[in-house]
Each structure stands twice: as structure tokens, then as C-alpha cells.
C-alpha positions in Angstrom: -29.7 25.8 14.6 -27.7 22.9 15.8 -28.7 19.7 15.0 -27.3 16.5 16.7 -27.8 12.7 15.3 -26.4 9.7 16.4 -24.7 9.7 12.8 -22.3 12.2 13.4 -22.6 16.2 13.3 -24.9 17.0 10.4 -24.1 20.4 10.8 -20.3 19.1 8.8 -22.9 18.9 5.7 -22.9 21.9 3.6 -26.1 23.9 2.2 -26.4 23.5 -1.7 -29.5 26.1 -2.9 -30.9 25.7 -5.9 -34.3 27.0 -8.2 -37.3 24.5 -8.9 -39.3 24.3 -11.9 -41.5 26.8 -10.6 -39.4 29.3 -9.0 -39.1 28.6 -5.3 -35.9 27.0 -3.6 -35.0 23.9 -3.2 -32.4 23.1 0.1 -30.7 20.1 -0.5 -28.2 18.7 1.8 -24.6 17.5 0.4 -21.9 15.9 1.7 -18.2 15.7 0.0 -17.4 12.2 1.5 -19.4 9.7 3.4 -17.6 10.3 6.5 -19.3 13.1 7.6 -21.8 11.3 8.7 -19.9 8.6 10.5 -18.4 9.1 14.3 -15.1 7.8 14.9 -15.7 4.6 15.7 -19.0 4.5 15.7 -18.5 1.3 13.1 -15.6 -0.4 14.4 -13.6 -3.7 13.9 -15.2 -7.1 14.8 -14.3 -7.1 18.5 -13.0 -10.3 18.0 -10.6 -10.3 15.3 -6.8 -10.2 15.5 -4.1 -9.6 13.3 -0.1 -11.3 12.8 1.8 -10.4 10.4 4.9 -12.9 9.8 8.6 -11.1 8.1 8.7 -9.2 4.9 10.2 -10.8 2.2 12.6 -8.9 -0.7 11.8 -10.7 -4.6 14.5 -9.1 -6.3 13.5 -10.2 -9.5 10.0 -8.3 -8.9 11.7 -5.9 -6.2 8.9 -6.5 -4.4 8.1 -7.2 -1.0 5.7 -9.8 0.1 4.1 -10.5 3.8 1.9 -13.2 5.4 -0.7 -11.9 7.5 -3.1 -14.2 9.4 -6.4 -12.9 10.6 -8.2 -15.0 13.8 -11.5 -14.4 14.6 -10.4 -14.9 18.5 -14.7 -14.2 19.7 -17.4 -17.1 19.8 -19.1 -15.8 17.3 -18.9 -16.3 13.1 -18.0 -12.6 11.4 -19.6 -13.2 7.9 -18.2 -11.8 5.0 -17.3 -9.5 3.1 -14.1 -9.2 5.6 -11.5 -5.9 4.5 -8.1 -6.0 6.0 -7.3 -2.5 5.8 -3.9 -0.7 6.4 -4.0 2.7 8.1 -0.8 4.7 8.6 1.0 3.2 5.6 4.5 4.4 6.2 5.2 7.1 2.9 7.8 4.9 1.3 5.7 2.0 0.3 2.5 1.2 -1.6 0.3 -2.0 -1.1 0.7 -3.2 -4.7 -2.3 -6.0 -4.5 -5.1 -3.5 -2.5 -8.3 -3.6 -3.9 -9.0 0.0 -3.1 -8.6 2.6 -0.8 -10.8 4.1 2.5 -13.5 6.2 0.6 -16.0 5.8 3.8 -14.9 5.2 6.8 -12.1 7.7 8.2 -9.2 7.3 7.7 -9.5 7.8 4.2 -7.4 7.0 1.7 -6.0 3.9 3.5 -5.4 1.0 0.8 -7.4 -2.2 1.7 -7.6 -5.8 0.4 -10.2 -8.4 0.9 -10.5 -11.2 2.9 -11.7 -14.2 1.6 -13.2 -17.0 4.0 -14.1 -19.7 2.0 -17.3 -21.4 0.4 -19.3 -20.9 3.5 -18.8 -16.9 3.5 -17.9 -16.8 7.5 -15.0 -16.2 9.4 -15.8 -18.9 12.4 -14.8 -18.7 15.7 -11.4 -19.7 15.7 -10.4 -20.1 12.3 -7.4 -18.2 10.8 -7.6 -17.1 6.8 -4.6 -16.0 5.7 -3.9 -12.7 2.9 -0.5 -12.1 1.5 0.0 -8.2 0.7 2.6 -7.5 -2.0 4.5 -4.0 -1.5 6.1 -1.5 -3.5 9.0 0.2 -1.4 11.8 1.5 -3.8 14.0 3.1 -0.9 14.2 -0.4 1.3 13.4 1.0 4.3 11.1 -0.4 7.4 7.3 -0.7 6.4 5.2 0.0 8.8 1.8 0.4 9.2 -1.7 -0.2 11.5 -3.9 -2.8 10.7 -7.9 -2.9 10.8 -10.3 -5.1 10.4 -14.0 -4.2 8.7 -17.1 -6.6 7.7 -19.2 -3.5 6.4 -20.6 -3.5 3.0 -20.6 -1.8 0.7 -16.4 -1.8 0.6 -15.1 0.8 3.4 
């Protein structure tokens, strides 16, 4: 049997038997990760925000690298927090040293993530720019490079 759901292919969740307490079977459904149930893109970025990065900058005393980033809510409408500013494709010779975690739900996982704070209020406004500073670890000195994305989902993605 095929079953289809607006979630995503339930059909990627495996079959767990077990016993009950009075010696039928019990099916229960599990899943290894979240994302199973989640369609590409079914939760996407705010439509409306956009991401600059200005120049990497090499601390030698830290041998770190640090970047601005500036995220614009470019829509009409306020994106209320919480607000990630996730890196997908991190290229292999660096590591975002400040991330506050990694993509455990929403594919692709395993990218690192930091949050986004937008003030007292709690909302990105239409307009309005916050700015994050990411701190890298790149020990070979070569380009970082990497695909940002945008998520106001909670719990954390």
C-alpha cells in the first residue's frame, strides 16, 4: 500500500513491530530524522529575505576569519523571530566556529546555523537590515564558500 501525504512520502518511514502487554502486536511508525516527513521545500525561506555578505577578514592572533553578513527583509511584511541564518554547502576546509547548531530537520542536514537576533520587538520589519558576524575556522587559507538560507521555523531547523 502506497500512501501519499502532503508531508512527504510516509512510505520513507520504516515499520518497528513490537509485543503488547497482552500478546498482540503493536505497529508503530519510526522515523530516523525529521526529514522524512518534510518535501523539499515545502518550508522554505521567507520570500522576502536577502542576504550580503561583506569580505573575510584573517585575525592572526586568533587565526580566525570573521565576516559581516546583513540580512534584509526586502517584502512588506514583518518575519517574526526566531530568524536562523543557515549555511548550506560549507566548503570542507572551514568550520563556522560561532553556529549555534547544525540542520537536524530540515534537509540539508548537518548544515551549521546561527541565530538571528532582531531586537526588543522580536520582528524582522519590512526593510530593516540586522546584521550577524560568523567567525570561521579554515586552517588551509583557502576561499570559503558556501550558500546561505534563511528559516523563521521553530523549533531550531
Amino acid at each position: 500500500m502506497h500512501l501519499c501525504s502532503p508531508l512527504g512520502d510516509l512510505n520513507k518511514i520504516g515499520r518497528n513491530v513490537e509485543t503488547n502487554n497482552f500478546g498482540g502486536f503493536n505497529n508503530v511508525a519510526t522515523a530516523n530524522d525529521l526529514s522524512d516527513l518534510f518535501v523539499p521545500g515545502a518550508i522554505p525561506a521567507p520570500a522576502s529575505a536577502s542576504v550580503t555578505g561583506e569580505g573575510f577578514v584573517f585575525h592572526p592572533h586568533t587565526q580566525t576569519y570573521s565576516q559581516v553578513v546583513h540580512i534584509r527583509n526586502d517584502g512588506n511584511s514583518p518575519i517574526p523571530e526566531p530568524l536562523w541564518l543557515a549555511l548550506d554547502n560549507l566548503s570542507a576546509n572551514a568550520t563556522l566556529f560561532n553556529a549555534d547548531g547544525a540542520t537536524a530537520v530540515l534537509a540539508p542536514l548537518g548544515s551549521p546555523y546561527v541565530s538571528v537576533s532582531v531586537g526588543g520587538d522580536g520582528i524582522l520589519r519590512p526593510h530593516e537590515v540586522k546584521t550577524v558576524h560568523l567567525e570561521f575556522l579554515d586552517p588551509s587559507g583557502d576561499p570559503i564558500t558556501y550558500a546561505t538560507r534563511v528559516l523563521d521555523v521553530t523549533p531550531a531547523p
